[in-house]
MIZAMI-500788 format. One line per 2 residues: for each residue x, y, z of C-alpha. Coordinates in steps of 0.001 Angstrom, whole numbers. Layout:
N
X:Y:Z | ...
// end
This chain:
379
0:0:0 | 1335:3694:-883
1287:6033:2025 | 487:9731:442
2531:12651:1251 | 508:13944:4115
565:10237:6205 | 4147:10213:5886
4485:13714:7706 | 2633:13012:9820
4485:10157:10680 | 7884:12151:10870
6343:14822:13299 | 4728:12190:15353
8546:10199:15006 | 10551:13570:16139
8045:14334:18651 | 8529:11237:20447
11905:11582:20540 | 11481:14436:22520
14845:15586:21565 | 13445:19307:20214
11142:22208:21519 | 8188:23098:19432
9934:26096:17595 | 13041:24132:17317
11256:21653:15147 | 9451:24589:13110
12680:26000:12556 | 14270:22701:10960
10797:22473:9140 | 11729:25357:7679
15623:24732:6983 | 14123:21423:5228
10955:21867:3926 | 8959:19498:5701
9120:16877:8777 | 10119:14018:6572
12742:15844:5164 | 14448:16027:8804
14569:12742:9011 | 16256:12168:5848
18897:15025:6332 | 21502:12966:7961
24714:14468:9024 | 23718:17929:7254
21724:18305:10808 | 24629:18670:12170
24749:22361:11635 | 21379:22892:13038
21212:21074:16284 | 23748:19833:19085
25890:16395:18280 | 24342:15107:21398
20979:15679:20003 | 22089:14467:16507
23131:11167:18055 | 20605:10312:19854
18311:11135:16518 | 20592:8936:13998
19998:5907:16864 | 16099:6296:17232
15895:6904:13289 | 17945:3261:12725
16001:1584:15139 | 12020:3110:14503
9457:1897:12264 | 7584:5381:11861
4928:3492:10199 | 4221:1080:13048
4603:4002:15263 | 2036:6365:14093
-71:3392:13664 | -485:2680:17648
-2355:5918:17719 | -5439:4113:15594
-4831:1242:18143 | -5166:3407:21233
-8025:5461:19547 | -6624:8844:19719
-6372:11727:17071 | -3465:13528:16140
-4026:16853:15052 | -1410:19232:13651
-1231:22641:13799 | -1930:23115:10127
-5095:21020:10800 | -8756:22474:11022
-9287:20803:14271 | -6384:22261:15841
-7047:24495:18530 | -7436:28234:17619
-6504:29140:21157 | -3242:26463:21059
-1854:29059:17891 | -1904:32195:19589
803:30336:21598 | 4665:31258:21123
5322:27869:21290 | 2028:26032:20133
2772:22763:20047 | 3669:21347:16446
469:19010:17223 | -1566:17364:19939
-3001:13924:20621 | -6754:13705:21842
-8852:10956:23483 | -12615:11999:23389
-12552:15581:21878 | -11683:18643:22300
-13673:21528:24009 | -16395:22913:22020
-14838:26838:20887 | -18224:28762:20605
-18850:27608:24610 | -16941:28949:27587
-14632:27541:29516 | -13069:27733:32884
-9711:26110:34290 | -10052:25447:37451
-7062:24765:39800 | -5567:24261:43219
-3509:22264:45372 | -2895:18518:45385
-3132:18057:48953 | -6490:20229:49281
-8427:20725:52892 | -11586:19725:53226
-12664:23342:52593 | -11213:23360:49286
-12315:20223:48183 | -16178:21554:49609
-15215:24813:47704 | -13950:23400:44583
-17838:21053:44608 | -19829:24307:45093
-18063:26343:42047 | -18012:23700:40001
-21408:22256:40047 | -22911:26307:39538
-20392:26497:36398 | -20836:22920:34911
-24313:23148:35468 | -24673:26877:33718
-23139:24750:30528 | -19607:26102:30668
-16990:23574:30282 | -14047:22617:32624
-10415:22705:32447 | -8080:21347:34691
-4847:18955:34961 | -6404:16076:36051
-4270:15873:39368 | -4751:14979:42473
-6766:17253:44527 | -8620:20307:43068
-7653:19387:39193 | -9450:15818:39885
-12348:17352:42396 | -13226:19804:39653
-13620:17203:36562 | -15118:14740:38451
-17874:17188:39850 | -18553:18399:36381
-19026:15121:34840 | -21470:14158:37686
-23497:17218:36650 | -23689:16103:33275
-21204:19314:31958 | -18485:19151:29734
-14836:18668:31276 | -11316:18145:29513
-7891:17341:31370 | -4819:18711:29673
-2180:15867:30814 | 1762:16402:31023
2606:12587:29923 | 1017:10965:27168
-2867:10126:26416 | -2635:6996:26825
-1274:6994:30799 | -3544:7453:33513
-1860:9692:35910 | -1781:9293:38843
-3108:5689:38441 | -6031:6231:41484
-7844:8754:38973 | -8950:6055:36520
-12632:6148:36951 | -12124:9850:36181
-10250:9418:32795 | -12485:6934:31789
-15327:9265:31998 | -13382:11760:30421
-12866:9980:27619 | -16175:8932:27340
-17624:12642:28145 | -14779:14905:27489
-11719:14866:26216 | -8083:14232:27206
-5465:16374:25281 | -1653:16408:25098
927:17626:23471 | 3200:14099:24364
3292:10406:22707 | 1904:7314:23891
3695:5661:26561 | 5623:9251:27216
5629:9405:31147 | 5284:12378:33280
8754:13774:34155 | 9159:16843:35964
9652:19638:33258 | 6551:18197:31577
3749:19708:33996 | 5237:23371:33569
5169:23166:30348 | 1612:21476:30431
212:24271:32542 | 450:26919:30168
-2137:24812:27537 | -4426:24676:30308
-4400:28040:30718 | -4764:28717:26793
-8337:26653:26711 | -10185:28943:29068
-11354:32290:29464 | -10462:32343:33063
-8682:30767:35662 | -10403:29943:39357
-7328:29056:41921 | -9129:27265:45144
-6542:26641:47128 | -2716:26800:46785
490:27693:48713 | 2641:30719:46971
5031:28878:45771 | 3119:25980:43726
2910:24378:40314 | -874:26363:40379
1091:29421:40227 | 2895:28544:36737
-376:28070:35705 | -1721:31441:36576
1749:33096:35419 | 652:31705:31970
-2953:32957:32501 | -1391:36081:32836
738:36280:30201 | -1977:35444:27330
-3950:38134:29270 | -6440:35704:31074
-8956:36256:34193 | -7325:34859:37367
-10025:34725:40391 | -8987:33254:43780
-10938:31973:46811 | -9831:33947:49613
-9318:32050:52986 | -7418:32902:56589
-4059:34096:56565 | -3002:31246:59150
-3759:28480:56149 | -928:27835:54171
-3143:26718:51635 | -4723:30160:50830
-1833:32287:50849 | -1295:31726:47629
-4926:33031:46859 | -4863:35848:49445
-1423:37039:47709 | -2998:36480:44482
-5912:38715:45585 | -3301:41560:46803
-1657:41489:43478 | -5051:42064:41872
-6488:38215:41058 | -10552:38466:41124
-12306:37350:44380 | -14453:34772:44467
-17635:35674:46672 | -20076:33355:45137
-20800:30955:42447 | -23041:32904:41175
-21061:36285:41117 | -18779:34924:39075
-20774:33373:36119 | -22255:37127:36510
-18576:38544:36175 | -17550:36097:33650
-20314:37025:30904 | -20046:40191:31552
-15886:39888:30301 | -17075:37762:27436
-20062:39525:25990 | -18140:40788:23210
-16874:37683:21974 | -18910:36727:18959
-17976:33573:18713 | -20422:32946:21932
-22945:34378:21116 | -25433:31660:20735
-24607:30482:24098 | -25145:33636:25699
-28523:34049:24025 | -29279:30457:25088
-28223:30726:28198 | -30334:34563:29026
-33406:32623:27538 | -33480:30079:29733
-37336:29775:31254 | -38138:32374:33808
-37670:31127:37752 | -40875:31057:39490
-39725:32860:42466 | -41732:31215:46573
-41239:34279:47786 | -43850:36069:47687
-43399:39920:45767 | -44962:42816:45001
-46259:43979:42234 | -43325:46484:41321
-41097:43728:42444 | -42874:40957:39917
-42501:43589:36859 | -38844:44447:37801
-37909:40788:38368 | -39687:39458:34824
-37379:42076:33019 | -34158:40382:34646
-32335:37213:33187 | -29100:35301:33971
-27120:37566:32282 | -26142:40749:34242
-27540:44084:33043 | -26895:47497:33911
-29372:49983:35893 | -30252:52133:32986
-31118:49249:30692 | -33159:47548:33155
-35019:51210:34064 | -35673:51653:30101
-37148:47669:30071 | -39387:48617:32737
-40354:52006:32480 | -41990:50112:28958
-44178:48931:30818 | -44854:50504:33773
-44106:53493:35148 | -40883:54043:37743
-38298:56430:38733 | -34389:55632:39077
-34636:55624:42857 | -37650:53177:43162
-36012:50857:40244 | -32757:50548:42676
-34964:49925:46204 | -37243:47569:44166
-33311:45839:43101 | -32137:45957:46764
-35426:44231:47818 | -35405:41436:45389
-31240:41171:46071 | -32133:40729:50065
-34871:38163:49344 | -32510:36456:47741
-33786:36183:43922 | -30882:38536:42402
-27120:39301:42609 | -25742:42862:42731
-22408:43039:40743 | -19839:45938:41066
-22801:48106:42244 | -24757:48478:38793
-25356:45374:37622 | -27655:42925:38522
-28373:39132:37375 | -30857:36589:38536
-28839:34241:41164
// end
């Protein structure tokens, strides 16, 4: 059987890749010295003036020794998809990267890119406030349809996945060894379901285990798949804090859960909070917050108008009539004073000042949230 052009790159990237020899832009730049992927491999001792002799040894060896055919083929076997970054299923957010990873291997799929989605993070060894914590954001977010990120380790990363899936929302785990390794080995029932459910996404071969320098470097795709990062818990000096350094730097939303100064396990959020991280009050604040950051992304739209049309809670409590108009005129999706006052004042008549005691009255009884003063969303 022929193998076309394209199989046979694909082979060489998913070769060099495994060899784990080269950074991403490393291997563009010899891409581009060569002309393609295969054409590295076949360069022989002309690499030589491109890369190390250390690296160019340990190349020549895996390149006598590898059937690239057989290799590529185990992906088929172990039912994941390798997707380059010329590819249409690539992620968009994965090429705004410096170093976007040449490609990435996926078990499930990938998060949808028209939905939101959250990373949420924390530490390994969690308290049993953060793991309560990490249940009570997670279920309001998985449950308003927004899909979760997170590492897949032990503690808040696992928490968070496994408390989306058991609300029926969409969660991924970005992994820093390869697809096909549960890591650790205790979280199996979660990667299964993630699999089945979600996805599982990495930039590393079958079989590649998860060394030290490969969680850093994981951290920062996490961070690329969201629109904001939630820290729960984590000490100041923590792998969560690479994580939120990359948030940073591709000019992410970091929010962190404040807790006592005395727990080591929420200085790193109280620090975060001083430097100017979000603070997460309530679930339901920040699903306000968040769609008020992302309204002007078009690419959500339909969400967002799916998600303000959901039906209309039928409030127990029992209103007044002022209160009933005000509150039919209000939807999940926060909306300034004045634009409430001109939805109302349609229909009935009311001043400014009664519009904002009527919005007090219905934010006491519970029905509505107040954010950043003007703004107001049913809870």
């Amino acid at each position: 059987m022929t193998i076309s052009t394209d199989e046979k790159e694909r082979q060489a990237l998913y070769f060099l890749m495994s060899t784990e020899l080269f950074s991403n832009n490393t291997l563009r730049k010899l891409r581009n010295t060569y002309g393609s992927y295969e054409q590295i491999c076949k360069a022989g001792t002309d690499l030589k003036k491109h890369i190390k002799e250390n690296a160019f040894d340990k190349l020549a060896y895996a390149l006598e020794r590898t059937d690239r055919e057989y290799l590529y083929s185990r992906l088929k076997k172990h039912s994941t998809g390798f997707y380059m970054f010329e590819d249409d299923m690539y992620p968009k957010r994965f090429r705004e990267l410096h170093d976007a990873p040449c490609a990435i291997l996926v078990k499930g799929r990938l998060p949808s890119e028209t939905i939101p989605s959250v990373a949420v993070i924390g530490a390994r060894k969690c308290s049993n406030f953060g793991s309560s914590m990490t249940e009570e954001y997670v279920s309001v977010i998985s449950g308003s349809g927004i899909q979760v990120i997170s590492g897949m380790a032990m503690g808040i990363d696992s928490i968070a996945g496994t408390c989306a899936l058991k609300n029926d929302g969409p969660s991924f785990a970005v992994l820093g060894n390869g697809p096909d390794i549960c890591y650790p080995a205790h979280n199996r029932p979660l990667y299964d379901e993630l699999v089945k459910k979600g996805g599982i996404i990495s930039e590393y071969t079958l079989g590649s285990s998860g060394v030290s320098w490969h969680f850093p470097q994981r951290n920062r795709l996490i961070s690329a798949l969201c629109d904001a990062v939630i820290v729960i818990e984590a000490k100041e000096k923590s792998g969560t804090m690479i994580t939120v350094d990359a948030a940073l730097e591709q000019g992410k939303d970091v929010y962190a859960l404040p807790g006592r100064s005395c727990d080591l396990l929420s200085r790193g959020c109280n620090m975060l909070i001083k430097q100017g991280a979000g603070i997460l009050i309530s679930p339901e604040e920040f699903i306000c917050d968040l769609f008020t950051q992302i309204s002007h992304k078009c690419e959500y739209d339909d969400f967002i108008k799916s998600f303000s049309k959901k039906s209309e809670p039928k409030p127990s409590i029992e209103l007044t009539e002022k209160e009933k108009v005000v509150f039919k005129n209000l939807d999940h999706l926060p909306k300034g004073v004045d634009e409430i006052l001109s939805m109302v004042s349609a229909k009935e008549k009311i001043s400014i000042a009664d519009l904002l005691i009527t919005l007090n009255s219905l934010a006491i009884k519970g029905l509505v949230t107040n954010i950043s003063g003007t703004y107001f969303a049913i809870k």
